[in-house]
KOLDRENVO-711051 format. One record per residue (C-alpha): x, z negated, y; chain; residue in one letter; residue number from 1. Coordinates in steps of 0.05 Angstrom, whole numbers, plus 5000, padded with zeros to 4 digits. Each point is the difference from the previous one (the first is absolute). Example, Ala and Ser with C-alpha at 12.3 -4.5 7.8 and 13.67 -1.06 7.14 Angstrom:
// KOLDRENVO-711051
PT      x      z      y   kolkol   vopa   base
PT   5246   4844   4910        A      A      1
PT   5027   5013   5069        A      S      2
//
This chain:
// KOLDRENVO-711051
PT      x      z      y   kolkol   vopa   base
PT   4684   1480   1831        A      X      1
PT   4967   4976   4931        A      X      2
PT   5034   4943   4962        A      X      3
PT   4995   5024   4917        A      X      4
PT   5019   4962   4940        A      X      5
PT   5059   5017   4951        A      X      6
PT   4956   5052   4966        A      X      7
PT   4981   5041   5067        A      X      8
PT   5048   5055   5030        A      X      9
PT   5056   4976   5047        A      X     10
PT   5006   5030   5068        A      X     11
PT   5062   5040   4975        A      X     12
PT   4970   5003   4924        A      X     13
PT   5044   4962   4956        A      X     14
PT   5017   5027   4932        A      X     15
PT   4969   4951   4948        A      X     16
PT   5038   5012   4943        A      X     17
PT   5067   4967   4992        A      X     18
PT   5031   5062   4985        A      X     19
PT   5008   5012   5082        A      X     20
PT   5020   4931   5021        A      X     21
PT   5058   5040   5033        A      X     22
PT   4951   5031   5043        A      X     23
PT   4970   4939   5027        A      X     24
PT   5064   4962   5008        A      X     25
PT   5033   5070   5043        A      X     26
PT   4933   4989   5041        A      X     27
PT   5015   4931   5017        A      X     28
PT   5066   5012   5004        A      X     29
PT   4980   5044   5060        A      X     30
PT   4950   4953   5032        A      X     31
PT   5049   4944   4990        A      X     32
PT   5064   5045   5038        A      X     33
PT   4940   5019   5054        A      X     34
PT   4990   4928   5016        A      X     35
PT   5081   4979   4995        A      X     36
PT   5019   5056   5056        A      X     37
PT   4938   4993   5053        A      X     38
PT   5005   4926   5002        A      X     39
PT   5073   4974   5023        A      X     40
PT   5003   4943   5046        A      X     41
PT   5044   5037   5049        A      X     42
PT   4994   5077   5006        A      X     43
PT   5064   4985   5041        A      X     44
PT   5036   4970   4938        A      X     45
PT   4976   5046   4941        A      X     46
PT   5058   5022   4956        A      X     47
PT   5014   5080   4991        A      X     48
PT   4965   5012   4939        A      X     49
PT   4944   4966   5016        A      X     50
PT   4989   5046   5062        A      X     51
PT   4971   5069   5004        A      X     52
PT   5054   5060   5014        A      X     53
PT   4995   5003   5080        A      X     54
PT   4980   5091   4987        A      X     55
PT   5030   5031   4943        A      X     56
PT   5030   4960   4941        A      X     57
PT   4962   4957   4949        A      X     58
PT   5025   4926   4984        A      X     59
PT   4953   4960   4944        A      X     60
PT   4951   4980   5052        A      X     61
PT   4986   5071   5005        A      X     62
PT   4972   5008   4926        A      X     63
PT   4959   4948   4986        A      X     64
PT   4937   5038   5047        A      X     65
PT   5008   5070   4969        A      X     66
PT   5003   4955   4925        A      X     67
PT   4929   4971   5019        A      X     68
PT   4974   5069   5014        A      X     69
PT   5031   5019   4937        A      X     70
PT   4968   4943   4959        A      X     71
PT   4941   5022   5036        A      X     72
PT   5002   5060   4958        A      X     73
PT   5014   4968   4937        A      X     74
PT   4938   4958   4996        A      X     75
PT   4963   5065   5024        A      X     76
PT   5024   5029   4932        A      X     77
PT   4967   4946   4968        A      X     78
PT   4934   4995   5041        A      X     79
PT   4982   5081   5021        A      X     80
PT   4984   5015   4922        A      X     81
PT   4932   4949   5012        A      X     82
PT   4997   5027   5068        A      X     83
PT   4986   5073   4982        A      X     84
PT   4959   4984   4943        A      X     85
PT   4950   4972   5050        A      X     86
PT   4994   5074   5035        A      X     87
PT   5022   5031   5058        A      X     88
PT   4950   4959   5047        A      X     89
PT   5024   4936   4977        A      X     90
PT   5073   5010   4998        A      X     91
PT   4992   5024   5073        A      X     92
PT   4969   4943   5021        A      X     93
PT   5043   4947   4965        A      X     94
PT   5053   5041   5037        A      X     95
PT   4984   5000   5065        A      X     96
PT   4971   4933   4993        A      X     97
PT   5065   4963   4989        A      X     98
PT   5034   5044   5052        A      X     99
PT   4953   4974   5051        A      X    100
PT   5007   4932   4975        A      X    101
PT   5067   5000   5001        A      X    102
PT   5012   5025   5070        A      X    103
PT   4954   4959   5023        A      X    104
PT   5030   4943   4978        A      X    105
PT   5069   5032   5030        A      X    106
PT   4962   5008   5070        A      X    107
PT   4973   4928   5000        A      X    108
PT   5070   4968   4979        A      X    109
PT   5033   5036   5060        A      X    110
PT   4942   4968   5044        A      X    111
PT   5008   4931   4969        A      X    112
PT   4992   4950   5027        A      X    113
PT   4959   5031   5053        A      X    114
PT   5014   4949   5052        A      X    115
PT   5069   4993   5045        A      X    116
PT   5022   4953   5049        A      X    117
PT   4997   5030   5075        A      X    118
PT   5015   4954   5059        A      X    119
PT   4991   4940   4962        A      X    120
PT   4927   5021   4974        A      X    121
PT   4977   5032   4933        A      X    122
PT   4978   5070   5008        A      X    123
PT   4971   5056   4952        A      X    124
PT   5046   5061   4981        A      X    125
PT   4974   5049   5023        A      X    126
PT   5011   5076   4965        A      X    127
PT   5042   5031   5049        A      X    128
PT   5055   4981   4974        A      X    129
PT   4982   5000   4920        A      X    130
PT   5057   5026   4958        A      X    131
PT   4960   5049   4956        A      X    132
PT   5041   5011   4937        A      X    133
PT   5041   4955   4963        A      X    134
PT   5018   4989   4931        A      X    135
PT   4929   4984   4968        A      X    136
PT   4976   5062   5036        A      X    137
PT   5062   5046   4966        A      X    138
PT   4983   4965   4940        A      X    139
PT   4924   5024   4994        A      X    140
PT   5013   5075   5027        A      X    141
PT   5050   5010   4951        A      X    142
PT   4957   4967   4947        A      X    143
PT   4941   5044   5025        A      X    144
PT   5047   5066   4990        A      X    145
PT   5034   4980   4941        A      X    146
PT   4929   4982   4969        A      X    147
PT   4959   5068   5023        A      X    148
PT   5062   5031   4970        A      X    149
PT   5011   4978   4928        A      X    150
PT   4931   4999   5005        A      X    151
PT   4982   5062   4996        A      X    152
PT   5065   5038   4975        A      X    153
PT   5036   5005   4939        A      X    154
PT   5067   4961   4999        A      X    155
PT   5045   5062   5005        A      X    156
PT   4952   5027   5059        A      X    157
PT   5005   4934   5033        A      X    158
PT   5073   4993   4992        A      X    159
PT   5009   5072   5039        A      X    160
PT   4951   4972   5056        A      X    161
PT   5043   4941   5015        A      X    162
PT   5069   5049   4999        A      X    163
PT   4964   5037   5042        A      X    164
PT   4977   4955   5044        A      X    165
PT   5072   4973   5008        A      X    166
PT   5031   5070   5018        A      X    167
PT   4939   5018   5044        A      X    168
PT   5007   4935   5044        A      X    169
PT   5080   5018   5006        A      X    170
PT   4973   5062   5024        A      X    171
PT   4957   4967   5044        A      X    172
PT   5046   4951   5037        A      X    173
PT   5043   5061   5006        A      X    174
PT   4950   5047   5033        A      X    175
PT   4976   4950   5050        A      X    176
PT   5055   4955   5022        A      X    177
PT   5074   4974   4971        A      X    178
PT   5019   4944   4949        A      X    179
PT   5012   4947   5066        A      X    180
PT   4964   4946   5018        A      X    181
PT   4979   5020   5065        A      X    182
PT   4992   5077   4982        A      X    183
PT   4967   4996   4934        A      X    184
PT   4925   5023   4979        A      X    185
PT   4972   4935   4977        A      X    186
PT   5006   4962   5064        A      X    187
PT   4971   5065   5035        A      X    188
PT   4942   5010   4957        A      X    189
PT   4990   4923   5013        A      X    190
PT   5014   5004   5079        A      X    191
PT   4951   5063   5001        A      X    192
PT   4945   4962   4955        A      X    193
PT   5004   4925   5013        A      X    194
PT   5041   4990   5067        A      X    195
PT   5066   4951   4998        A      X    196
PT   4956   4935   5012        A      X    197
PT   4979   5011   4928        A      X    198
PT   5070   5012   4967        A      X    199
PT   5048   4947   4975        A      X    200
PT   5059   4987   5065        A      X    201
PT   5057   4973   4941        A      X    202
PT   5052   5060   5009        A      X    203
PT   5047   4999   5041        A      X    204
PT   5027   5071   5031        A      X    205
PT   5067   5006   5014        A      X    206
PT   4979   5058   5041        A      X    207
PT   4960   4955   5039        A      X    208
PT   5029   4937   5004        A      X    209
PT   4943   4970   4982        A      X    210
PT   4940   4989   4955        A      X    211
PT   4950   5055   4999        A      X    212
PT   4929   5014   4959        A      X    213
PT   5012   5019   4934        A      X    214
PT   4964   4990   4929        A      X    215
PT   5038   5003   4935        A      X    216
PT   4924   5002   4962        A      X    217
PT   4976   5056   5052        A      X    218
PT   4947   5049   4984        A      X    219
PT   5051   5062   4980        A      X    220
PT   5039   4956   4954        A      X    221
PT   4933   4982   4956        A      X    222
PT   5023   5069   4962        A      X    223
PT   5068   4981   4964        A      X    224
PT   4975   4934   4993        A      X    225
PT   4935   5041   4947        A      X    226
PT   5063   5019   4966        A      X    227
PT   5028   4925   4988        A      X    228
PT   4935   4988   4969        A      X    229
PT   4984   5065   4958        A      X    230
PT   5079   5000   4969        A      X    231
PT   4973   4925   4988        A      X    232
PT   4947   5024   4964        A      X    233
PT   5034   5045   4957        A      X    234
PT   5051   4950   4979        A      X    235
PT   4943   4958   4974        A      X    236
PT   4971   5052   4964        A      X    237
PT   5059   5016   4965        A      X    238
PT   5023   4930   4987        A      X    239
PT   4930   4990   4982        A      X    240
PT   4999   5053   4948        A      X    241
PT   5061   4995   4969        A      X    242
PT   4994   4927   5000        A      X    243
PT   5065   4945   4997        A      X    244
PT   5051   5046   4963        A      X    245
PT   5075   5011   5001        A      X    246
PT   4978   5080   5004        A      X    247
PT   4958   4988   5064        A      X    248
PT   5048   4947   5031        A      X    249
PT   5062   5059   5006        A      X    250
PT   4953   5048   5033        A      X    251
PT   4972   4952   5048        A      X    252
PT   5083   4984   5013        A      X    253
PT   5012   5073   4998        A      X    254
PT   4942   5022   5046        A      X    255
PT   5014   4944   5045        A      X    256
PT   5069   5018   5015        A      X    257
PT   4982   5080   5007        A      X    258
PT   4951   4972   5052        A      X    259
PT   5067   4968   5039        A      X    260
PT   5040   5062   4998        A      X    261
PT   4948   5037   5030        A      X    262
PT   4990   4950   5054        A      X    263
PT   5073   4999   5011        A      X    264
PT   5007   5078   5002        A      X    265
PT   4937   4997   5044        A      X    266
PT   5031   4954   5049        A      X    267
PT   5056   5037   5022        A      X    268
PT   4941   5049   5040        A      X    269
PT   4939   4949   5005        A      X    270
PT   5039   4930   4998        A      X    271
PT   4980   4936   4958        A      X    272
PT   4943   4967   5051        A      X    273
PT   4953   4945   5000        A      X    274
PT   4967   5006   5072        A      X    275
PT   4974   5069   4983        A      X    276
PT   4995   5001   4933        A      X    277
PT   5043   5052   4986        A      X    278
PT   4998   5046   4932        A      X    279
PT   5065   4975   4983        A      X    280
PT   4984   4931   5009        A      X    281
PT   4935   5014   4950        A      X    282
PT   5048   5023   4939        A      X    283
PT   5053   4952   5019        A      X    284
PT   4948   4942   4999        A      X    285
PT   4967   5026   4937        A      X    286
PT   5080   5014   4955        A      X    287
PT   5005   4928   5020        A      X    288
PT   4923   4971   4987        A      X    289
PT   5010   5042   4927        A      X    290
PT   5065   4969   4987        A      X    291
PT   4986   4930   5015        A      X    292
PT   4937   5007   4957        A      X    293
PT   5044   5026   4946        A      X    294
PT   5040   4936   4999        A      X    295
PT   4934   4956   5000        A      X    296
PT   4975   5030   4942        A      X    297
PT   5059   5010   4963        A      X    298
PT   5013   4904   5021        A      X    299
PT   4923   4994   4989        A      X    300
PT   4960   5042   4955        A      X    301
PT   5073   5023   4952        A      X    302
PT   5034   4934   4999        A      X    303
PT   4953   4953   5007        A      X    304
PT   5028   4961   5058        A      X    305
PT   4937   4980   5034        A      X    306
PT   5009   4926   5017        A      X    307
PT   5024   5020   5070        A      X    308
PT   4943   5051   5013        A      X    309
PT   4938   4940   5021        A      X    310
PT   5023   4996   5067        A      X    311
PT   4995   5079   5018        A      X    312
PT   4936   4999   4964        A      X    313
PT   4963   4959   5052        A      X    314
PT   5013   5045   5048        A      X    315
PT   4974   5055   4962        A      X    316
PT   4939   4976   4980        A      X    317
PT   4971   4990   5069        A      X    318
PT   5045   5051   5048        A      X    319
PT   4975   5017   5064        A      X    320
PT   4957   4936   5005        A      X    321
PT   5069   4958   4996        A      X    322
PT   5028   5059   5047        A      X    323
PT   4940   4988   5050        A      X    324
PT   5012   4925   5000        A      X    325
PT   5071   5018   5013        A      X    326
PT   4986   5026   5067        A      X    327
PT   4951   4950   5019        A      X    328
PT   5030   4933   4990        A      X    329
PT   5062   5005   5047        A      X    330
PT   4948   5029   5055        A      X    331
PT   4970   4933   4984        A      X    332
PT   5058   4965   5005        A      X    333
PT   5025   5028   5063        A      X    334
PT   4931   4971   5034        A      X    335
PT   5011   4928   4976        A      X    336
PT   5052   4963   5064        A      X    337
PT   5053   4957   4979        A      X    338
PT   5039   4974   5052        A      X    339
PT   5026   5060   5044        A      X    340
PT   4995   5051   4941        A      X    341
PT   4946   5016   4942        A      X    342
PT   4992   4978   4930        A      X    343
PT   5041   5054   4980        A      X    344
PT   5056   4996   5055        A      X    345
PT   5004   4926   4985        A      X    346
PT   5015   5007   4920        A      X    347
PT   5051   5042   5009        A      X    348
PT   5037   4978   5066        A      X    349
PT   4982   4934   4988        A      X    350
PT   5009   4986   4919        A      X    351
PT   5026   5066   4966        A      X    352
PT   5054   5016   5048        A      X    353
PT   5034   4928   5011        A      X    354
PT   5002   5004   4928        A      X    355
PT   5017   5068   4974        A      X    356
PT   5032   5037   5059        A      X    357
PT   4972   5057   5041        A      X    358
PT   4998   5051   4951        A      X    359
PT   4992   4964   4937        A      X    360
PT   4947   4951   5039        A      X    361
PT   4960   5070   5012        A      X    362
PT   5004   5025   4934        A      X    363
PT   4975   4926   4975        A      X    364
PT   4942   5008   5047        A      X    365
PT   4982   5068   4963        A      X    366
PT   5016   4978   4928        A      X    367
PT   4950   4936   5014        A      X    368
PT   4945   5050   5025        A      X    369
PT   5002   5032   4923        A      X    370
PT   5004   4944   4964        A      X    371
PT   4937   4975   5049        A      X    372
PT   4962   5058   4989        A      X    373
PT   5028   5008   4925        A      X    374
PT   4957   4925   4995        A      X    375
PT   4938   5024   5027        A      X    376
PT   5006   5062   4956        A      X    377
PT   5009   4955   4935        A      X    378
PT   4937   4946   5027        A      X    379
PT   4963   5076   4993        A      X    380
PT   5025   5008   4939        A      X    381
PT   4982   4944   4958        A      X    382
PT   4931   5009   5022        A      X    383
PT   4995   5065   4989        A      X    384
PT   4981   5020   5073        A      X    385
PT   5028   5074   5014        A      X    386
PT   4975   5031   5063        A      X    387
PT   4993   5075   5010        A      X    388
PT   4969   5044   5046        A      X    389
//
């Protein structure tokens, strides 16, 4: 990673002009909801929407990945223009670059912290068990297809890619498998390519009775998930274009909730899912990424009501570094003992939960992590340290 000042590109490049402030605050608005939902105290006391849908289904947990792919695409809009003036050879490489970077990063925070306790001693992790995808890792192949895509295609060609991309993968999932989580063809491309000792063990099969190897960022899934960003993309362009207007606000509502119907008529043969990523979830994700947009620009940029918007801002100005450190400190808080438990087991059992209850005590626990990580972000800030791959 390479730490730039104020006038250098972000990692996700930030629009400078205050004309997009929406953008950056939907960006941290993302990174913020990321943090909230992967941090609760308990996992046993998390309340409903703060879940993921068990299969099919999509509660507000469920958005706030698909809206960072989806930001994703609108900084793209704003960065691929210098990108392409640079030639061929140099867009390819700034490409593939930060894809590498990226998953690297992924791979390495799925490792951390290298070490675990075995019969009382400290020993290296070894790679047998490595989980090999992960969010980081969906983040940069999607960014990698997205990018090679509006790249080198006009936006009506690249919107046609990504619709076909969607119905092709539906075709897909149909051709080699079902829509179930035992049966379907992400976990068997995975199974085939990785083995289960490298696949996330978090789903339960009722089938089953039990937990079994599958990953909701697998390598099949990558596909929709080029879609999240290039629709991304596209919306930034536009907004871009037709800059803060009344005019361009009622097509991005309008757009937005065409996007919804068609993920609703869509799920009645190829349901609403996160795990797999399905087509449906795409357009439902983006109606809903457009919409919420709509209303920041229309509170922000229209009405001027921008007194609220700091906090989001921080997030967005330094994303996936914040989102990085999100994964690492409560790994290093799990290795410091307190009593019988950890750091972590301690605040919550031992502070938060006394105080708050179970479920409000884990939801505490989460909102602290932001507003943690929302301080280191501002500390960045005000000295203009934004780090980027």
């Amino acid at each position: 990673m390479q730490t730039l000042t104020s006038t250098s590109e972000p990692l996700v490049n930030k629009p400078s002009s205050p004309r997009f402030l929406s953008l950056d605050v939907f960006r941290g608005m993302t990174v913020a909801g990321m943090i909230l939902v992967n941090n609760p105290g308990s996992w046993e006391y998390v309340y409903a929407p703060l879940r993921h849908a068990s299969w099919n289904g999509c509660t507000p947990t469920d958005l706030v990945f698909p809206f960072f792919l989806f930001a994703v695409g609108n900084a793209l809009s704003f960065a691929i223009g210098k990108y392409v003036s640079e030639g061929t050879g140099k867009v390819l490489q700034k490409i593939f670059t930060r894809t590498l970077l990226i998953f690297g990063i992924g791979l390495l925070l799925n490792w951390f912290p290298f070490f675990k306790l075995q019969d009382g001693e400290w020993v290296f992790k070894t790679f047998d068990k490595l989980r090999i995808f992960g969010v980081l890792q969906r983040i940069a192949l999607a960014y990698m297809g997205g990018a090679l895509v509006v790249a080198f295609f006009k936006p009506k060609q690249s919107f046609a890619i990504a619709c076909g991309l969607l119905i092709g993968y539906w075709l897909i999932l149909l051709g080699f498998g079902d829509l179930t989580l035992e049966g379907n063809a992400v976990l068997k491309l995975d199974k085939w390519l990785l083995g289960e000792d490298h696949l996330y063990h978090g789903y339960y099969s009722e089938v089953l009775k039990q937990n079994i190897a599958f990953d909701p960022e697998g390598l099949l899934s990558f596909i929709p998930a080029i879609a999240s960003v290039i629709f991304g993309f596209l919306v930034g362009r536009f907004i871009k274009e037709k800059g803060n207007t009344y005019e361009m606000l009622s097509n991005l509502f309008v757009f937005g909730s065409l996007a919804i119907f068609i993920a609703l008529c869509w799920n009645m043969v190829f349901p609403i899912n996160k795990p797999i990523w399905s087509s449906s979830y795409v357009f439902h994700t983006t109606g809903l990424a457009m919409i919420l947009l709509g209303v920041i620009i229309y509170l922000v940029d229209l009405k001027g009501y921008k007194g609220w918007t700091n906090f989001f801002v921080v997030f967005g100005k330094n994303p996936l570094f914040i989102y990085v450190l999100s994964g690492i400190i409560p790994k290093l808080m799990s290795l410091v003992p307190v009593g019988d438990t950890n750091l972590s087991g301690w605040l919550y059992s031992g502070i938060l939960q006394p105080i708050a209850g179970d479920y409000n005590g884990s939801l505490l626990f989460a909102i602290l992590n932001v507003l943690f990580l929302w301080f280191i972000g501002l500390m960045l800030d005000r000295k203009k340290i934004y780090i980027r791959v």
